[in-house]
ZAPAZA-656843 format. One line per field, with one value per residue (C-alpha): residue in one letter; x negated, y negated, z. Coordinates in Angstrom, 2 decimals. Layout:
BEGIN
type c(A ...) .
px c(X ...) .
py c(Y ...) .
pz c(Z ...) .
***
This chain:
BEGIN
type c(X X X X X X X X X X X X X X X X X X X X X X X X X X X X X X X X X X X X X X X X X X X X X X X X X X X X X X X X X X X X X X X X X X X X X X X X X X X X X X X X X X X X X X X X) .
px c(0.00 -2.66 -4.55 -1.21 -1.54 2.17 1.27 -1.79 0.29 2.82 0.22 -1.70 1.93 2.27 -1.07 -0.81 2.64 1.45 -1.31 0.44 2.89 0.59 -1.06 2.08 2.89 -0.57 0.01 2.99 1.70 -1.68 0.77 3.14 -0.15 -1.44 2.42 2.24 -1.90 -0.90 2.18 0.39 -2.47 -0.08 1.86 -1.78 -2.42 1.14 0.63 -2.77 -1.39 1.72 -0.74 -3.66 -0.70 0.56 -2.68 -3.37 0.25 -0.64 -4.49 -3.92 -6.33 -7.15 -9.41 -9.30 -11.09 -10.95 -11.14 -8.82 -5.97 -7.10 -6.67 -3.25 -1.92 -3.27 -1.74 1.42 1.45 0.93 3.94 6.36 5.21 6.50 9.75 9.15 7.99 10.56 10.22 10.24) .
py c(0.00 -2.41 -1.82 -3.55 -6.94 -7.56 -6.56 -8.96 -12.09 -11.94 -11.11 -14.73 -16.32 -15.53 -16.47 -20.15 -20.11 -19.33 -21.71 -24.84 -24.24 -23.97 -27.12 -28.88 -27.78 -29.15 -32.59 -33.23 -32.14 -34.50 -37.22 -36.66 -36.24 -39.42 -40.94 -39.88 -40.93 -44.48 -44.54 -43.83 -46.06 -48.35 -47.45 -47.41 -50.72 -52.01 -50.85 -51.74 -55.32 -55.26 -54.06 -56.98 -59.53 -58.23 -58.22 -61.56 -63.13 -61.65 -63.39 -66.57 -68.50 -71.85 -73.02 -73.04 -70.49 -70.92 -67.16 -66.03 -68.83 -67.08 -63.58 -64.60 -66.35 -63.32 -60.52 -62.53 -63.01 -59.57 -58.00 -60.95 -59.54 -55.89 -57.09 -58.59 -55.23 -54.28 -50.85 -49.35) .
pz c(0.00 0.64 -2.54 -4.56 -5.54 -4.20 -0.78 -0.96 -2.61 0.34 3.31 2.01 1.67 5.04 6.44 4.63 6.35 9.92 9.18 8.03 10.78 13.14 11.88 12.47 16.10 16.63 15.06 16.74 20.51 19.74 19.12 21.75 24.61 22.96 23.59 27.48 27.97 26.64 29.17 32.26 31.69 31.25 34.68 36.51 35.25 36.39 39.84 40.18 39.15 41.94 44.46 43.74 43.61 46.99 48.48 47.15 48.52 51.97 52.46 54.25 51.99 54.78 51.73 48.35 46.43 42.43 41.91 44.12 42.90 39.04 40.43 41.71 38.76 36.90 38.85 38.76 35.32 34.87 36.76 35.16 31.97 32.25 32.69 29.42 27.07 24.65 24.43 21.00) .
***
């Protein structure tokens, strides 16, 4: 049976088949870890910001330091900004 050129056409049929599928199921789990990756660097970053801006709020600053007024303003303007993403 395996010496027939039939059996041989359909086995490589088969094998391209399995292949391309398999090439497929691969493309679309890349994409979807790349998907989730992007999202919780994006969460960390969020959180990081909330917890900086807290921190920042709660320092009773008696003088004025440049850098921490920056870090404030920053940290603020990143929380007020999530609000903002339109997700897609």
């Amino acid at each position: 049976m395996w010496s027939s050129r039939l059996s041989w056409k359909l086995f490589l049929s088969f094998a391209g088949l399995v292949l391309l599928v398999v090439c497929a199921c691969v493309a679309i789990v890349s994409g979807w870890q790349e998907e989730q990756l992007i999202d919780q660097v994006r969460r960390r970053l969020h959180d990081s910001a909330a917890l900086l801006r807290n921190d920042v709020q709660a320092a009773d600053l008696g003088f004025y330091l440049p850098t921490a007024r920056r870090a404030k303003c920053w940290a603020s303007s990143q929380t007020e900004s999530k609000n903002e993403v339109s997700w897609k």
